[in-house]
Structure formats: structure tokens, C-alpha cells
C-alpha positions in Angstrom: 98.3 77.4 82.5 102.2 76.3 82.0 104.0 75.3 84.8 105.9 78.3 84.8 102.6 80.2 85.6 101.5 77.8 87.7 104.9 78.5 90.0 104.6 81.8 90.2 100.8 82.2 90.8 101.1 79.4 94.0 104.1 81.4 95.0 102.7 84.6 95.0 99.6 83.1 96.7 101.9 82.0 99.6 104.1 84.7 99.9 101.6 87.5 100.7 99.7 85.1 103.4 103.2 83.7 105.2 105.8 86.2 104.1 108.7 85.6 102.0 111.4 84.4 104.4 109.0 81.6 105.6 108.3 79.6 102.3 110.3 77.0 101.5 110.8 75.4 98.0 109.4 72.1 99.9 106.4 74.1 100.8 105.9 75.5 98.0 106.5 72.2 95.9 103.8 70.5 98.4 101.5 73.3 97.9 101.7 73.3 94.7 101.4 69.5 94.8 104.7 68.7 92.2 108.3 68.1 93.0 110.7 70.5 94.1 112.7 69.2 91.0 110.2 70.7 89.0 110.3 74.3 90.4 114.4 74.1 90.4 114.0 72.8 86.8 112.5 76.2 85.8 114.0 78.5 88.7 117.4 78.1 89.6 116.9 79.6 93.5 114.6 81.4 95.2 115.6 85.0 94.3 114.7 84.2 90.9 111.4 83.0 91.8 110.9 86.2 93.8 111.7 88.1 90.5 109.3 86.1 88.6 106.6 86.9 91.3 107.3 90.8 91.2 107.2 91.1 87.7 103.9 89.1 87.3 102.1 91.2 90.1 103.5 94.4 88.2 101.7 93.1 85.1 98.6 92.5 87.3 99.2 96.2 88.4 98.8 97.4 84.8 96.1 95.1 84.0 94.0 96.9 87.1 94.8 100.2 85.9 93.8 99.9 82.5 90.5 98.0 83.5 90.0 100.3 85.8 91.0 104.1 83.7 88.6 102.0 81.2 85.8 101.8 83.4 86.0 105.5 84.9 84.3 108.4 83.5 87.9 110.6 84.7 91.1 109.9 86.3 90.3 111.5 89.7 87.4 109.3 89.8 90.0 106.2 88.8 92.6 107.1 91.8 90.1 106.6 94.2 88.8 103.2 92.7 92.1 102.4 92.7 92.7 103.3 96.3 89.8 101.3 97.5 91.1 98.4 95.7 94.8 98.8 97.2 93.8 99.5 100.9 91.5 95.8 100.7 94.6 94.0 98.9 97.3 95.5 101.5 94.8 94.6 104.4 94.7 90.5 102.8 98.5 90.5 102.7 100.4 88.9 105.3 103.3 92.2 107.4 105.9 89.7 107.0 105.3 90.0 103.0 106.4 93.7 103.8 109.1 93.0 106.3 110.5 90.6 104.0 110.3 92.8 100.9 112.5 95.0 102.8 115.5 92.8 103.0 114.9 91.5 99.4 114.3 94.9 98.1 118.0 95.4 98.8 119.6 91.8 98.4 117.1 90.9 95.4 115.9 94.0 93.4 118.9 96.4 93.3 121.3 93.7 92.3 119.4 92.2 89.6 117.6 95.5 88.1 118.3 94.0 84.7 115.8 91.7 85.4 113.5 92.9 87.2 110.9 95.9 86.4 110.0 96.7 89.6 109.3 99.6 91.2 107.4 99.5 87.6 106.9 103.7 87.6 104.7 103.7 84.3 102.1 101.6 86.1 100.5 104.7 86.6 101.5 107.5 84.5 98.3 107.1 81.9 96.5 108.2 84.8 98.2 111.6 85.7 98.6 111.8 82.2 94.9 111.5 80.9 93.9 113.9 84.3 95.7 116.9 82.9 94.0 116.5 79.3 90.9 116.4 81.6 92.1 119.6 83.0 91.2 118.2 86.5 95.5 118.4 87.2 97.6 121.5 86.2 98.6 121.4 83.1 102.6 122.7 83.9 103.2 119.8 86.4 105.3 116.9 85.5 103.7 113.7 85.3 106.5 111.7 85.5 108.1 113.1 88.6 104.6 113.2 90.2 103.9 110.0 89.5 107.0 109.0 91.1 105.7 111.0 94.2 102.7 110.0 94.4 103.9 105.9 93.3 106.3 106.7 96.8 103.5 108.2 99.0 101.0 104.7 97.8 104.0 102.6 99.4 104.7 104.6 102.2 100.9 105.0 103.1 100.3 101.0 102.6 103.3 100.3 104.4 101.9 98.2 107.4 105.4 98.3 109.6 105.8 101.8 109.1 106.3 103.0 112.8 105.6 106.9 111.7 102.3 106.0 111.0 101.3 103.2 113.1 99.1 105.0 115.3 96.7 105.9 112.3 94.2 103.8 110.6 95.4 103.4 106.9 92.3 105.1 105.6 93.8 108.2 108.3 96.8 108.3 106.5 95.8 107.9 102.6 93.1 111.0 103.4 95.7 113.3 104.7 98.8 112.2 102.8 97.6 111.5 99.3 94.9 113.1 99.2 96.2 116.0 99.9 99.5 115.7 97.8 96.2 115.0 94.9 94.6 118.4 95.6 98.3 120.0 95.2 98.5 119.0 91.3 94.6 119.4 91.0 92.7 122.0 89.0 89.5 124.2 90.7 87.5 121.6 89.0 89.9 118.7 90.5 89.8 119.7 93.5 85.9 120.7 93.5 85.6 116.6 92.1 88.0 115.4 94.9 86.1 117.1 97.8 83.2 115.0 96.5 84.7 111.8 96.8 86.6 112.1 99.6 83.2 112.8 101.7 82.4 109.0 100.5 86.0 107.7 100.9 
């Protein structure tokens, strides 16, 4: 692994258990167990090292969804894997990763968009995609927009310090908000396939 990697991968690591706001390049450089000339030699400040982390967890994000479309026998099938998987990575991850992301999302992400690929949209479009040729979603919806809906309703759902939903278990919320927005773009044979899975969700 470069060093490059190896920055981003300890950062990343340390973000999601601490938060953003609380890791300092020292910490990071002692975690990592090399000078903090070393990270500064490949990223100038610490927004930049927060790009570098969001577009290598994006990747990661496409890697799981093709592993996981691969290993599925349909895409309704693949939605649920993949919201299994989410719920256990969200629940591992540190609120203060989230609060954090909110300030950065602002200061970081929409001034930089040229660099950065996040909110990566076409993370998940082979999957509404490949669930209309399986006729389990209609075919006149748009994927594009609903995958921008349904990419919206994943964060919103996950979202640990979001005070509409704290009351509800995540599982509450992802069952009646997603699910539900799923059985909207779903076919007879869809939804017959999501009432299935949901019983075991």
C-alpha cells in the first residue's frame, strides 16, 4: 500500500470512531506511526484529506454494490443486502462523524465540487436500473431521479442526529420510509418479492 493509501485508510479509520472535528494531523501522524511532515508532504491541509477520504469511501460504495448486484439473484433482493450492510456500518460509526459531515458538507464539499465526487449519485443507479429489466420496478419511472430519492431517503434514514426521527429505532424508520418509497416504483411481482423480505428484515 503507498503512503497515500495508507493516509487515507488510517484517516478514515479515525474519523468515523472520533468524528472529524476531533482528529488532529498529530493524531493522525501518531496513529499512523509517521510524521506529520509526511501527511502535509502529500495533503496540503485537512480539507483535502477529507476529500481524499470521501472519494475513497465512495469507491468502496461501488465496490459493495457491484459485489453485492453480483452475488444477488435480483435487485430487490440486492437493496435489502445492502440495507443490512448500511444499518451495521452506520451503527460502527462514531454521531460526531455525522455532525461533523454537516459543517464540512458545506465548508468542504460545495466549494470544492471539482474535486470531489460525492454525493456519488451513480453508486446506485445499476441497481434501479437492472430492477426494471427484471420487471420487479415500473418500467416508465425514472431511474435517475429515483435514485436520487431513494440515495436522499438512505441518508436521511441513517442519519443518527436527525431529531424527526430520533424516537424510532433505525430499522423503524428504513421499514416505513424506504420501504415503502420501494413498493411505490415496484411491480405486482416487486412488491409480492418485497413483502417477503421485509417479514425477515
Amino acid at each position: 500500500m503507498d503512503i497515500k493509501n495508507r493516509i487515507i485508510e488510517g484517516a478514515a479509520e479515525l474519523f468515523k470512531t472520533y468524528g472529524i472535528k476531533s482528529v488532529t494531523m498529530d493524531s493522525l501522524a501518531s496513529h499512523l506511526g509517521m510524521s506529520k511532515r509526511t501527511i502535509y508532504e502529500v495533503f496540503s491541509d485537512k480539507d483535502e484529506l477529507l476529500i481524499g477520504v470521501l472519494k475513497w469511501m465512495a469507491e468502496k460504495q461501488r465496490e459493495l454494490v457491484k459485489r453485492v448486484l453480483d452475488d444477488s439473484e435480483n435487485a430487490i433482493v440486492a437493496i435489502f443486502k445492502l440495507l443490512e450492510i448500511n444499518m451495521t456500518h452506520f451503527q460502527d460509526m462514531s454521531p460526531a462523524f455525522h455532525a461533523d459531515m454537516k459543517k464540512y458538507h458545506h465548508d468542504v464539499l460545495m466549494k470544492k465540487t471539482d474535486k470531489c465526487e460525492m454525493p456519488d449519485y451513480s453508486n446506485n443507479m445499476q441497481l434501479i436500473e437492472r430492477g426494471i429489466k427484471e420487471k420487479l420496478f415500473r418500467k416508465e419511472i425514472n431511474p435517475d431521479l429515483v435514485n436520487r430519492c431513494l440515495y436522499s431517503l438512505v441518508r436521511s434514514t441513517m442519519d443518527n442526529d436527525l431529531y424527526l426521527f430520533e424516537q424510532f429505532t433505525r430499522r423503524e424508520v428504513v421499514k416505513n420510509v424506504l420501504i415503502n418509497y420501494m413498493r411505490g416504483i415496484s411491480t405486482k411481482e416487486g412488491d409480492d418479492l418485497i413483502n417477503k423480505l421485509e417479514a425477515k428484515f
